[in-house]
C-alpha positions in Angstrom: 0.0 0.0 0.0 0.9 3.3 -1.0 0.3 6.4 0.9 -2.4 8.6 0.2 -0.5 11.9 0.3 2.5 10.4 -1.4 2.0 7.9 -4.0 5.5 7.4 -4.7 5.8 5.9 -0.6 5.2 3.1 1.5 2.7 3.6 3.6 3.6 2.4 7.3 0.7 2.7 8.6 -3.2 3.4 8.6 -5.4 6.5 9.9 -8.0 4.7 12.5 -9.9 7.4 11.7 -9.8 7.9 7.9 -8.4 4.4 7.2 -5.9 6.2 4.8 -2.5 4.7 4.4 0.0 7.1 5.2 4.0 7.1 5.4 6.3 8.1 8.4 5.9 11.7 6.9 2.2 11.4 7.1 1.0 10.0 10.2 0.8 10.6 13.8 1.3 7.9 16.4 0.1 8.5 20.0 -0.2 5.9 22.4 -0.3 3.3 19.6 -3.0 4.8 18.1 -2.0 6.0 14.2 -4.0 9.0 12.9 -3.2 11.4 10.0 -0.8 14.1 11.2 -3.2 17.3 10.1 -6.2 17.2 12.1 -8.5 17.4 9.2 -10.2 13.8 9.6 -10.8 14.0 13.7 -12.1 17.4 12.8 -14.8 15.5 10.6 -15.5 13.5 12.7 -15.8 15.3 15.6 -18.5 17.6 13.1 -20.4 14.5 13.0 -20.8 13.4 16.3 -21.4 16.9 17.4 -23.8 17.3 14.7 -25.6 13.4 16.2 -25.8 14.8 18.9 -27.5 18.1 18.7 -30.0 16.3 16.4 -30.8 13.6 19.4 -30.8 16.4 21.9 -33.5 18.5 19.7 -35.8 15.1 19.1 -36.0 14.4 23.0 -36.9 18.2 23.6 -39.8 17.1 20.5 -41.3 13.9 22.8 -40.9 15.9 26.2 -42.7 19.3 24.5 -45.6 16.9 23.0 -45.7 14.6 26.2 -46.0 17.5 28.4 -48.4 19.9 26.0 
């Protein structure tokens, strides 16, 4: 595998994120846990699950507005 910023390099590793292969360059390793070195795919993510969340947050004020009225 090849990585996906650099197609002419091995790619080391894999974003658990993103699941991108990304070289030495590329990637971040904390703790054992690889990730792309920009932030761009934790911030996507972290869009999403705020995003989830606000949703599931808005619905349960929907049941507790129409059980109550």
């Amino acid at each position: 595998m090849k990585c996906f910023n650099h197609h002419d390099r091995d790619a080391f590793g894999i974003c658990k994120v993103c699941g991108k292969g990304l070289c030495l360059e590329c990637l971040k390793d904390e703790k054992g846990i690889i990730t792309c070195k920009n932030s761009d795919c934790l911030n996507r993510k972290n869009f999403w699950k705020i995003l989830v969340m606000v949703l599931l947050f808005i619905a349960l004020v929907l049941l507790i507005i129409d059980f109550v009225g």
